[in-house]
C-alpha positions in Angstrom: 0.0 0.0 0.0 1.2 3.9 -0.1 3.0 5.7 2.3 0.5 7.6 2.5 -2.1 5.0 3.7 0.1 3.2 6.0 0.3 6.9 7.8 -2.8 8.4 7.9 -2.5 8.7 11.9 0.2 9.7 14.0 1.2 8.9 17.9 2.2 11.1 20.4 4.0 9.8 23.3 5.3 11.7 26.5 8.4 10.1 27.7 7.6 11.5 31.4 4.5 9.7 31.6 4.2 7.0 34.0 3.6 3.8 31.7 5.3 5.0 28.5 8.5 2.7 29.3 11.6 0.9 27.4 9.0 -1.8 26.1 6.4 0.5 25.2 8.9 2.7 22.7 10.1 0.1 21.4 6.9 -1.6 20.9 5.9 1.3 19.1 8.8 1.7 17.1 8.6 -1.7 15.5 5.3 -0.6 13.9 7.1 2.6 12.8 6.9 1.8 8.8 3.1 1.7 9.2 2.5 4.8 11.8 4.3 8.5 12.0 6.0 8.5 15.8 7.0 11.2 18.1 8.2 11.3 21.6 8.8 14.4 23.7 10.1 15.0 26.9 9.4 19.0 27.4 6.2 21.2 26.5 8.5 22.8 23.9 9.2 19.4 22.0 5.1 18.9 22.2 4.4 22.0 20.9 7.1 21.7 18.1 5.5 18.2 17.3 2.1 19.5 17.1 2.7 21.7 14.6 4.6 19.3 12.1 1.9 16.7 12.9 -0.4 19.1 12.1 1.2 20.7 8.8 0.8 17.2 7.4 -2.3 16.4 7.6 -2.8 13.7 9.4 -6.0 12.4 9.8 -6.1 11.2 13.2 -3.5 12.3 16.2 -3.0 9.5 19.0 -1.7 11.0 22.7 0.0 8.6 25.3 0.2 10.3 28.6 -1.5 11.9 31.4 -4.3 14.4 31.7 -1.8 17.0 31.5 -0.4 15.4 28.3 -4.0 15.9 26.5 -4.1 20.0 27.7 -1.0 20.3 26.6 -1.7 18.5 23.0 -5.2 20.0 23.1 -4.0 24.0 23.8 -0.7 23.6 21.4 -3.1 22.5 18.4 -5.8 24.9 19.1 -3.2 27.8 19.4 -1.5 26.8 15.7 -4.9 26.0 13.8 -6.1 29.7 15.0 -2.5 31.0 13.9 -2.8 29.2 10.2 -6.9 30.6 10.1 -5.2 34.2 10.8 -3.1 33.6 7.5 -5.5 32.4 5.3 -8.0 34.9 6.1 -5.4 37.4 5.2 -4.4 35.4 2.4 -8.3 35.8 1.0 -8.3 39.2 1.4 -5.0 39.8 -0.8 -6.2 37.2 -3.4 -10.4 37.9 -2.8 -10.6 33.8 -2.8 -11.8 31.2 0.0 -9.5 28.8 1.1 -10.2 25.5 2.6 -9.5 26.5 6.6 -7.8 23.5 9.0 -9.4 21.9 11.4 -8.7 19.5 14.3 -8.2 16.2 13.5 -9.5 13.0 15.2 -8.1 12.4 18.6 -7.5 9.1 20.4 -5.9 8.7 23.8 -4.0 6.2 25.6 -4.1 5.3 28.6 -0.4 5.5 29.5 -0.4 8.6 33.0 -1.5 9.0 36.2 -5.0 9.6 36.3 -6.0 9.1 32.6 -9.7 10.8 33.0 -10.5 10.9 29.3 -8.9 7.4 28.7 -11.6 6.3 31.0 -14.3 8.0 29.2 -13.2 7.2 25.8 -12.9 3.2 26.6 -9.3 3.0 26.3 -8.4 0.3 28.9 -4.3 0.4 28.8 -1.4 -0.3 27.0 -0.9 -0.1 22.8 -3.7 -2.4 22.2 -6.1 0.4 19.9 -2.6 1.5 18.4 -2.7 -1.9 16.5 -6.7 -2.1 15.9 -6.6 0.8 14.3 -3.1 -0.1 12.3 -5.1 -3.4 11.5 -8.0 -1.1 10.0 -10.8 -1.3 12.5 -12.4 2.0 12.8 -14.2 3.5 16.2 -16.7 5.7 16.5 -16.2 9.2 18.1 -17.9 11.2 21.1 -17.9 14.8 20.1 -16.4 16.6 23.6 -16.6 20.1 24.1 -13.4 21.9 25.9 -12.8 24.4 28.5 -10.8 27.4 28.2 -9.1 29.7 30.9 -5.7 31.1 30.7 -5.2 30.6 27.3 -5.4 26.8 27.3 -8.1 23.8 26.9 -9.0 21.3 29.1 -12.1 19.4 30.0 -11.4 19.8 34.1 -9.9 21.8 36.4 -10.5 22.5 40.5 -9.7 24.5 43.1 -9.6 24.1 46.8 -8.6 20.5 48.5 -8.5 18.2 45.1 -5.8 21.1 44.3 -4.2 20.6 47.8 -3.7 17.0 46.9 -2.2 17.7 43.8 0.6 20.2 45.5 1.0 17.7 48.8 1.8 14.9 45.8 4.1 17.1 43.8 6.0 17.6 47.7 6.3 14.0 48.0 7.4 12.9 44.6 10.2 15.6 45.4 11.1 14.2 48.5 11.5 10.6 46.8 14.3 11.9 44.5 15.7 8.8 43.3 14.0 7.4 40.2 12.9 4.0 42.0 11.6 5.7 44.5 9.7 8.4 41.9 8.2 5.2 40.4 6.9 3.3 42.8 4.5 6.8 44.4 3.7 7.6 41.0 0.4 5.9 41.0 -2.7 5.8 43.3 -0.8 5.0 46.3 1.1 8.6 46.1 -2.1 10.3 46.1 -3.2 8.4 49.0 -0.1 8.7 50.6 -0.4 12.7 50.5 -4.0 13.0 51.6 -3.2 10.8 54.6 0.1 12.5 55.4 -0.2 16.4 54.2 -3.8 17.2 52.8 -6.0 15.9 55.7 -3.6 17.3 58.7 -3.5 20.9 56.7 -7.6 20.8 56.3 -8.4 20.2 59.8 -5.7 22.3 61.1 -7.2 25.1 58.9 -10.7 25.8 60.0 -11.8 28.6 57.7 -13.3 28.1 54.5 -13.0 30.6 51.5 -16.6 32.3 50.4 -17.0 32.1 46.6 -18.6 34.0 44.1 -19.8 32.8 40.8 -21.1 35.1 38.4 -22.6 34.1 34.9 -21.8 35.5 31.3 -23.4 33.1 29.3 -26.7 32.6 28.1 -28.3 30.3 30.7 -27.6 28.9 33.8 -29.3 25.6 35.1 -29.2 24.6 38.6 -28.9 20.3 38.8 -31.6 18.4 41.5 -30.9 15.7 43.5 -32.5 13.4 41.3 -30.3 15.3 37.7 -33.6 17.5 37.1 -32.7 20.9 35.9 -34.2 24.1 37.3 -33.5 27.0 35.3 -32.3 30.0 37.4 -33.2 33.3 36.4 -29.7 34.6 36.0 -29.0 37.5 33.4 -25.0 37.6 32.4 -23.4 39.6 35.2 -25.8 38.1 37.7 -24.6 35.9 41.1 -25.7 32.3 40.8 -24.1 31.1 44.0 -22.3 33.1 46.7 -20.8 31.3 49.9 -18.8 29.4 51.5 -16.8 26.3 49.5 -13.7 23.6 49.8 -13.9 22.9 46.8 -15.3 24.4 43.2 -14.8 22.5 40.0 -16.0 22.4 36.5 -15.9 19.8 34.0 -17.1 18.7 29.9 -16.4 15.3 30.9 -17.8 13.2 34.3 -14.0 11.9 35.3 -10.9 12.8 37.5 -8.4 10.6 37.5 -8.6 6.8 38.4 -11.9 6.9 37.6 -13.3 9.1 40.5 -16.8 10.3 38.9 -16.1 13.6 40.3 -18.7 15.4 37.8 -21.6 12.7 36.9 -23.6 15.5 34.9 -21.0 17.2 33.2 -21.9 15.6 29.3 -26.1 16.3 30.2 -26.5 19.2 28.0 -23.5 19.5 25.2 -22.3 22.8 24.8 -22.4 23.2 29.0 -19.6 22.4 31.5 -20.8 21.1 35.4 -19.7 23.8 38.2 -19.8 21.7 41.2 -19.4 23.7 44.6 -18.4 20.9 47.4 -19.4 22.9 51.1 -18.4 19.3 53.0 -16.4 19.0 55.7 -13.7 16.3 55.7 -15.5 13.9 58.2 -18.2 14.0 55.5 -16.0 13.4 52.7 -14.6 10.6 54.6 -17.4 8.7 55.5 -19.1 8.8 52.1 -15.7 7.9 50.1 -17.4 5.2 48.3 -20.6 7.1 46.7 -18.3 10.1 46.4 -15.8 8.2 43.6 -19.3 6.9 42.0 -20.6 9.8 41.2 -23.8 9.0 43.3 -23.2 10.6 46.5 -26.0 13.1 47.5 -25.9 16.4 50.2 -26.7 19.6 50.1 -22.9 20.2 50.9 -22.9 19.2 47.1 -24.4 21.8 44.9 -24.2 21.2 41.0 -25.0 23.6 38.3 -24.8 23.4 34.1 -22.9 26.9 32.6 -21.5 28.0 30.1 -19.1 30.9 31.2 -18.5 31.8 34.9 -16.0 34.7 36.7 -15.4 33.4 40.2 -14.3 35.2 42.6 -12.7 33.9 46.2 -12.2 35.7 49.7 -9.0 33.3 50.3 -6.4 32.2 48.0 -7.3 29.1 46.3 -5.0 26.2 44.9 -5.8 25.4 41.4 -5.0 22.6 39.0 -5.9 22.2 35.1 -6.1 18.7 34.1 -4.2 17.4 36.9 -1.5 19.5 37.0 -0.9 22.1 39.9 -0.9 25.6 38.9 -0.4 27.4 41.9 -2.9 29.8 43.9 -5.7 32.0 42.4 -8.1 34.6 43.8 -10.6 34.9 40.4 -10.5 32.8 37.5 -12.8 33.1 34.4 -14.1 29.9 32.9 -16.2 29.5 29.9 -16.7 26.5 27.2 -14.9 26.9 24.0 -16.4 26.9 20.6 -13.9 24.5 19.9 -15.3 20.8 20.0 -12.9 17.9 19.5 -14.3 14.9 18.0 -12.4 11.8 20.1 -12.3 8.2 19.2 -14.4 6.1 21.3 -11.9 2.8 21.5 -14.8 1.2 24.2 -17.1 1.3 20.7 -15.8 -0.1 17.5 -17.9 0.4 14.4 -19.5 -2.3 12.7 -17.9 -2.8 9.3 -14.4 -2.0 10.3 -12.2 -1.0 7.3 -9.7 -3.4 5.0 -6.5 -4.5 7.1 -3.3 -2.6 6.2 -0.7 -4.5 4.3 
């Protein structure tokens, strides 16, 4: 078959990510003749990749990594495409013609980090396995997922308060365990554990205040979530307050998953073009006796209040730690969300199509 053909997808690999080992590379590698394959170690690499990958054309784009690998792929390739628009549309004006305008490819993902929240979404259960389905012509169908932005980059969750606190407690202890070994063996579950047992819950209950948040709206409609997922539409013009008071936690989300499949946001896909705000009032003695319900998504209090926006300005009385995707990102007092008109069609690997393609040869 043509070159062409035998590449019309390309993987992505981070090297830092947790399971992307020896055996995995060179896995990959062996089926380099049939697949274009990049590896990178810093954001700049990524970003470098991303551009190339994109420049060709490739039909489909396959990420190994973390949740902090897909931002990073998903804010690098929405930052070009919008860059290569700006030039064609002045382009059309110097030659008064249209021009066929880039879009985003098809995405897959890998489950190959820590936390891996749209890998559990998207039916990806581990490993290379839907690198060779696909190489092998069996086709998937997609789930069309709409992004967030803030800060200039897209993501599909993000938190501030205690799941932030857990983030920065981990990142303390994976720098205490300096040697790689050592870096390895917390670099799972069992680190996160580790520093809400050891850092997290100690901090929280020696810290009895709780921040008082305000959420404003600028979009269109705001929709406040029962107990039972019934909307109630609140009559909230943009500019308006649609929940002052006090919080542990706020997060918002396009997709129902944190990592390790903690259903931290089991409404967030009920009305496309909306992202769940979820404001978490709980103590920790709540949290901790409802851990079970809490990681199912089924957990109900009115210490959990849920709402369905589509652009929000918060405001907090305390400094808040913040994470996008996973990744810590320091402290913030405000922060603007609001759901891009950017949509990303990702393949579903838990959902093959019927009549799958011919096999490659």
């Amino acid at each position: 078959m043509s070159r062409k053909a035998s590449k019309e997808f390309a993987i992505i690999l981070n090297q830092n990510a947790h399971r992307v080992t020896g055996s995995v590379l060179r896995s990959v590698r062996r089926a380099a003749p049939r697949i274009a394959f990049y590896t990178s170690r810093t954001k700049e690499e990524g970003q470098q990749i991303i551009r190339e990958v994109l420049d060709r054309g490739y039909r489909r784009i396959i990420c190994g990594g973390g949740d902090g690998t897909i931002v990073h792929v998903l804010t690098a390739a929405k930052q070009y495409l919008q860059e290569k628009k700006e030039r064609l549309h002045e382009a059309e004006r110097s030659a008064g013609a249209d021009a066929p305008h880039p879009s985003l490819p098809e995405l897959g993902v890998l489950k190959l980090g820590t936390g891996n929240s749209l890998a559990t979404v998207l039916g990806s259960k581990g490993g290379l396995g839907p690198v060779w389905r696909l190489a092998n012509g069996e086709e998937f169908q997609t789930r069309r997922i709409h992004l967030i932005e803030s800060e200039n980059r897209c993501f599909t969750f993000c938190g501030l308060g205690w799941d932030a606190q857990i983030l920065n407690d981990y990142a303390w202890i994976r720098e205490k365990c300096r040697p790689r070994i050592l870096s390895r063996l917390i670099q799972n579950l069992t680190g996160y554990l580790a520093a809400i047992a050891f850092r997290t819950i100690p901090k929280v209950l020696l810290t009895r205040r709780r921040s008082v948040a305000t959420a404003r709206n600028y979009g269109s409609t705001v929709y406040r979530i029962g107990p039972g997922g019934d909307l109630e539409t609140l009559r909230c013009a943009p500019g308006n307050i649609f929940y002052h008071g006090p919080c542990h936690v706020i997060g918002a989300a396009t997709t129902p998953y944190y990592g390790y499949g903690l259903k931290a946001f089991p409404n967030a896909m009920k009305i496309p073009g909306f992202m769940q705000v979820r404001v978490v009032r709980a103590r920790v003695t709540e949290m901790l006796s409802h851990v079970p319900s809490i990681w199912q998504g089924t957990y109900k209090s009115p210490n959990f209040i849920d709402f369905l926006v589509q652009k929000a300005h918060f405001t907090f009385s305390e400094s808040m730690p913040f994470h996008i995707g996973g990744d810590a990102e320091g402290y913030r007092n405000e922060l603007v969300l609001k759901v891009s008109e950017t949509a990303v069609d990702f393949l579903d690997f838990g959902s093959p199509q019927a009549t799958p393609r011919s096999k490659y040869t």
